[in-house]
N, C-alpha and C positions, 0 to 999 in steps of 0.2 A: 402189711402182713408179709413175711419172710417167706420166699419161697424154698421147696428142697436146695435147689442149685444156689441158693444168698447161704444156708445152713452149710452146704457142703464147701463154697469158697472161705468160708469162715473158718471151717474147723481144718481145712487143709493149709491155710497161715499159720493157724494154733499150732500144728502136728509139724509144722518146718522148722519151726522153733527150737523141736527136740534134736535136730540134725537126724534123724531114723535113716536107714536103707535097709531094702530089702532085703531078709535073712535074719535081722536083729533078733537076739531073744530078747525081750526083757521080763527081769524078773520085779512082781510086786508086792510089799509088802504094807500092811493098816488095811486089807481091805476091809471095808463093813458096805451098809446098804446106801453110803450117804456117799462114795463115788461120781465122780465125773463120769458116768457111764459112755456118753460121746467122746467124751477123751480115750477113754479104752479101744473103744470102733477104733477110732483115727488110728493108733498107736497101731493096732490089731493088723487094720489097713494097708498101712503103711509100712508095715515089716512083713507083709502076708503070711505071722506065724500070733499063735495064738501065747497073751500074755500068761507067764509062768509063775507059780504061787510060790511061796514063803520056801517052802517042802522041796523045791526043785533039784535041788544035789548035784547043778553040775554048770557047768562057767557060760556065763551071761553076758551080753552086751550093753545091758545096760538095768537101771534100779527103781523103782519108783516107789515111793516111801509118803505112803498115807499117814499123814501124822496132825493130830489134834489136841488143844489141848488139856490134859489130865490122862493122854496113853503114857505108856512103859517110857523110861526112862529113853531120849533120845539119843544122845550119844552110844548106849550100848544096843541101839536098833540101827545106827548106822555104822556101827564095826561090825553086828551081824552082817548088815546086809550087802558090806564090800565083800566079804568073805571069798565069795565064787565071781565076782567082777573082773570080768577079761582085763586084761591092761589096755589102759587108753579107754576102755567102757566109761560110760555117764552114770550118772546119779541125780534124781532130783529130789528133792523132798515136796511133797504137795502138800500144803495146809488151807486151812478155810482161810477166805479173807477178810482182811480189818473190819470189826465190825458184827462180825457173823461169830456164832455160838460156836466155842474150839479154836477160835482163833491163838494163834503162836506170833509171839513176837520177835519178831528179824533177830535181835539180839541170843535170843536161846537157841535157833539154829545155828547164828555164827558162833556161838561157842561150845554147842555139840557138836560140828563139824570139828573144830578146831580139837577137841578131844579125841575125836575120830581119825585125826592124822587127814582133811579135810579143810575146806574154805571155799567159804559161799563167790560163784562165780559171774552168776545174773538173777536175775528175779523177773519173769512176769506171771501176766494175768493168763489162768486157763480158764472159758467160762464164767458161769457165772459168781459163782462161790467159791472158787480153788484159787489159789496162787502156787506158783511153781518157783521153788530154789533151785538154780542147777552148783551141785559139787565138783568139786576137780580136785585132784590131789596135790597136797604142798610141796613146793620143790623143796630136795633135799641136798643139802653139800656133802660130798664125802671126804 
């Protein structure tokens, strides 16, 4: 049996993962009730500010993008959601994983990022049902 302190070692690898420091805002978007709720804490946690909704109107350190699938169109949920993203702020997209009901295949994110002015930069496991894409933005020549 897991004790709190195995829970809390666990989820504080998961939450390094994001690169966070204290101060971050992030903003999230896809919430419903099927959330990584411990991932939220962590995030919460670890930026000791509380995660900011869709609605938030003002520049963010970073994105998290609940997305499953048969939601809104991807690509124009991640041009929304760079919209207020600080420069140099992250992005990930979270999706259920292989397997599980909602699941999104690698391929449709890399090429709504790719539409999004966007490309997919890692991927792991958050938990037990989420996977996390982290975005970055493409270089550009001038």
């Amino acid at each position: 049996m897991a004790t709190q302190e195995d829970a809390t070692t666990v989820d504080e690898t998961m939450i390094a993962r994001f690169g966070l420091e204290k101060g971050h805002i992030i903003q999230e978007f896809g919430y419903e009730d099927d959330v990584d709720e411990s991932l939220r804490e962590g995030i919460e946690t670890a930026t000791s500010e509380a995660i900011v909704f869709e609605d938030h109107g003002d520049v963010t350190d970073g994105v998290l993008v609940w997305f499953r699938e048969g939601d809104e169109d991807l690509a124009d949920l991640l041009m929304d959601a760079q919209a207020l993203l600080d420069d140099g702020g992250s992005m990930w997209v979270l999706t259920p994983k292989a397997g599980l009901p909602g699941h999104v295949e690698p391929r449709i994110i890399g090429e709504s990022a790719s539409l999004a002015g966007l490309h997919a930069t890692s991927t792991f496991v958050v938990g037990e049902a989420w996977s996390a894409t982290q975005l970055g933005e493409k270089g550009r020549s001038k």
